[in-house]
C-alpha positions as semicolon CSV with decimal commas, in nm:
position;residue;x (nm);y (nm);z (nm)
1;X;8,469;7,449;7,132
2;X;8,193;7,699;7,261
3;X;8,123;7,512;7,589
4;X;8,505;7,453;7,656
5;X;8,580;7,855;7,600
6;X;8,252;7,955;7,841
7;X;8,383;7,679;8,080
8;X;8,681;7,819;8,066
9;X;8,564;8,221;8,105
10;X;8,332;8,141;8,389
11;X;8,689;7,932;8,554
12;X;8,880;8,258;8,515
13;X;8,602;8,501;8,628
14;X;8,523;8,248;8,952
15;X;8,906;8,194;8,980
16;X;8,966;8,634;9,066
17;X;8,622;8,687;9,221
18;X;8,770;8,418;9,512
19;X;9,088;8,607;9,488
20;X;8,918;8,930;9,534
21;X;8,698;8,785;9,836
22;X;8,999;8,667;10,009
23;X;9,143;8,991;9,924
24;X;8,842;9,195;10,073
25;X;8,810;8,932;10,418
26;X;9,208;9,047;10,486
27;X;9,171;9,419;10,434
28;X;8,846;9,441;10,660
29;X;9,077;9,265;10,932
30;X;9,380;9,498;10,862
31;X;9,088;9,798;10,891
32;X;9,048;9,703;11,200
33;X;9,372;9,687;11,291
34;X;9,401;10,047;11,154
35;X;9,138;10,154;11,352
36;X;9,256;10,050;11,676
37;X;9,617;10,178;11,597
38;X;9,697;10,512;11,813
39;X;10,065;10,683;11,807
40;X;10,122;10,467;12,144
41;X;10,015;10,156;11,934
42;X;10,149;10,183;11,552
43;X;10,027;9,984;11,269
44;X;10,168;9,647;11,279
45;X;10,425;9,603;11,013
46;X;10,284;9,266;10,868
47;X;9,969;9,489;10,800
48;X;10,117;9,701;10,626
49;X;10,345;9,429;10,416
50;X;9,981;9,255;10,370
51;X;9,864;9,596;10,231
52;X;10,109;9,641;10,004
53;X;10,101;9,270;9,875
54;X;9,705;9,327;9,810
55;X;9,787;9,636;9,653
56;X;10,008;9,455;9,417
57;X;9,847;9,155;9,343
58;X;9,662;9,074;9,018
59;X;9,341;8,974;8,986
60;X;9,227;9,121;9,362
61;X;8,993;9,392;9,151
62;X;8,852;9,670;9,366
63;X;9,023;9,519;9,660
64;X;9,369;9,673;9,515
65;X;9,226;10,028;9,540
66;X;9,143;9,976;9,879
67;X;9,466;9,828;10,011
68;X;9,648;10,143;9,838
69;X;9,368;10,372;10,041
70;X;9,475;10,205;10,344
71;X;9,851;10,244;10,243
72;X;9,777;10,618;10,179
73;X;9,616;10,622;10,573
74;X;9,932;10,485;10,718
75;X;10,190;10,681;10,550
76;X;9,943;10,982;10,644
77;X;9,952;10,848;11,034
78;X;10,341;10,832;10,988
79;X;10,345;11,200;10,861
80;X;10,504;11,089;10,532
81;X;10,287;11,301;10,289
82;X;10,489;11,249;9,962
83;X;10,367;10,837;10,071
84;X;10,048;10,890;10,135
85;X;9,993;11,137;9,850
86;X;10,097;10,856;9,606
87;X;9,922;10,574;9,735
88;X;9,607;10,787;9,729
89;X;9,632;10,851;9,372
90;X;9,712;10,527;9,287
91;X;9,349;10,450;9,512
92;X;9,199;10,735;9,265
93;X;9,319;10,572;8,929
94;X;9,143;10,242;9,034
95;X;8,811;10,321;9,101
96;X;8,542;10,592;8,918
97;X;8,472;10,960;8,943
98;X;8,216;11,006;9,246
99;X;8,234;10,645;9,421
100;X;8,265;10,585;9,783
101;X;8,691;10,484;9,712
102;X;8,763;10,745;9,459
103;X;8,577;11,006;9,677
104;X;8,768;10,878;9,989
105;X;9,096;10,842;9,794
106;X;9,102;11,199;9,645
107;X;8,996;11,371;10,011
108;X;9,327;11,224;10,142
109;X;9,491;11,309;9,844
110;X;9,360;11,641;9,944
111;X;9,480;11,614;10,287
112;X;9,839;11,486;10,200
113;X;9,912;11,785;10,006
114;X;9,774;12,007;10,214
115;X;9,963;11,887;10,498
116;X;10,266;11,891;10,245
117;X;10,210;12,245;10,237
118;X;10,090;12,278;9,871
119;X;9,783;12,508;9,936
120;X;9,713;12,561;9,547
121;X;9,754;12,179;9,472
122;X;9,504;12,097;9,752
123;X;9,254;12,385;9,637
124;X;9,268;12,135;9,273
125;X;9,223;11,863;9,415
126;X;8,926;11,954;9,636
127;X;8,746;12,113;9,385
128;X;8,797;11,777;9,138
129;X;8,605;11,590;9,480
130;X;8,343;11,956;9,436
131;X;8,319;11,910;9,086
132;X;8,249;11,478;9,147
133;X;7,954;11,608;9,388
134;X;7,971;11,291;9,619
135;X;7,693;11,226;9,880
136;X;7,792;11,303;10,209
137;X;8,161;11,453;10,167
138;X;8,060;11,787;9,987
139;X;8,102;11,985;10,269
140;X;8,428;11,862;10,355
141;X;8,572;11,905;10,038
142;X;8,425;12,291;10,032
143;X;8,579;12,326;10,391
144;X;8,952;12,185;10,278
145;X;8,935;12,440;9,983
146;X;8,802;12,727;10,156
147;X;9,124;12,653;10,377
148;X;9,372;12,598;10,193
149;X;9,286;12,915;9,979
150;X;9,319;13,093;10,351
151;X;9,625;12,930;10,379
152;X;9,780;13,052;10,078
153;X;9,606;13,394;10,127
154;X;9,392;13,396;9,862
155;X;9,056;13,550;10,072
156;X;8,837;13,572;9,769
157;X;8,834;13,194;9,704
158;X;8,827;13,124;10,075
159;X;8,536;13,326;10,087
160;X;8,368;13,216;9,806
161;X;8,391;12,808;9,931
162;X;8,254;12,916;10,324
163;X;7,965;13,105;10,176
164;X;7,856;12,822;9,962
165;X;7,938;12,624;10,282
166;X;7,661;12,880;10,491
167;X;7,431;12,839;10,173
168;X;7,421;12,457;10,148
169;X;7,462;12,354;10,457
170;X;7,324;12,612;10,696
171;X;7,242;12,448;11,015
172;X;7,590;12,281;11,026
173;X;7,786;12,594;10,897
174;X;7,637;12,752;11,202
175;X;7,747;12,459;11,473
176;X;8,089;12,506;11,277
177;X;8,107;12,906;11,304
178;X;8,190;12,921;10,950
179;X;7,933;13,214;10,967
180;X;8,145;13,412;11,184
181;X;8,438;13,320;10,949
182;X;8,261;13,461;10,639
183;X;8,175;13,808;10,845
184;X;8,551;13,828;10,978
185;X;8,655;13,757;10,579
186;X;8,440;14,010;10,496
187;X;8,550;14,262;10,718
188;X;8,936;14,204;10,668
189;X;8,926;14,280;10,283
């Protein structure tokens, strides 16, 4: 009884990691497709169906999260926000606070609203990326809220996210001119 129930477990578990490594070998190709795509050259719609079955399909683990990243790039390309905005979030509920996909997933969540034109929504959701501290995209998400606060005229939030932009990141706040945008905040309040 034992030996039949581990056989059995260890069938399962081998059974969805193959699904999930098949799942993986056809997003890397569709990435690559994504990558290549321009507006002269769209996404080929059998990508996108090949997303979206990925995205749906059970046992494809981490995989799933990436096909509905993917899904949020393409409706992004296509400028449908309200798209892309869902598909990132379903990216973010599949994957854990501060890892490469959830960090990925919530900056285009970020970027969807913004683009949407939801300035406060964006400020939230780059400060929950601020607040996750990821390697590598901390700067970005600082950038987006500082603005997106400018956007929706709030200059003391804006101001606070370039100066801690200048103050982390000096040397690349500098190349950026987010110096000169923290004097010209300064002087316009």
């Amino acid at each position: 009884g034992i030996i039949a129930c581990i056989v059995i477990v260890w069938g399962l578990f081998a059974y969805f990691r193959g699904i999930e490594r098949e799942a993986f070998a056809s997003l890397w190709r569709i990435e690559a497709q994504l990558r290549q795509a321009t507006d002269a050259n769209a996404v080929p719609a059998t990508a996108v169906e090949h997303l979206q079955q990925i995205a749906h399909q059970f046992g494809a683990g981490e995989a799933q999260g990436y096909a509905w990243l993917y899904l949020g790039h393409v409706h992004y390309r296509q400028d449908d926000y309200n798209a892309a905005a869902s598909a990132y979030a379903q990216a973010v509920a599949q994957a854990q606070p501060g890892n490469l996909l959830w960090t990925l997933a919530s900056l285009g969540t970020a970027y969807a609203v913004e683009a949407r034109g939801e300035f406060k929504l964006a400020q939230e959701a780059y400060q929950r990326v601020i607040d996750a501290n990821p390697v590598g995209f901390l700067m970005e998400a600082y950038l987006g809220k500082a603005r997106t606060a400018e956007q929706d005229h709030d200059t003391d939030t804006a101001l606070a996210a370039y100066t801690t932009v200048v103050e982390q990141f000096p040397s690349r706040a500098e190349a950026l001119g987010i110096t000169d945008k923290v004097e010209a905040l300064k002087a316009g309040r």
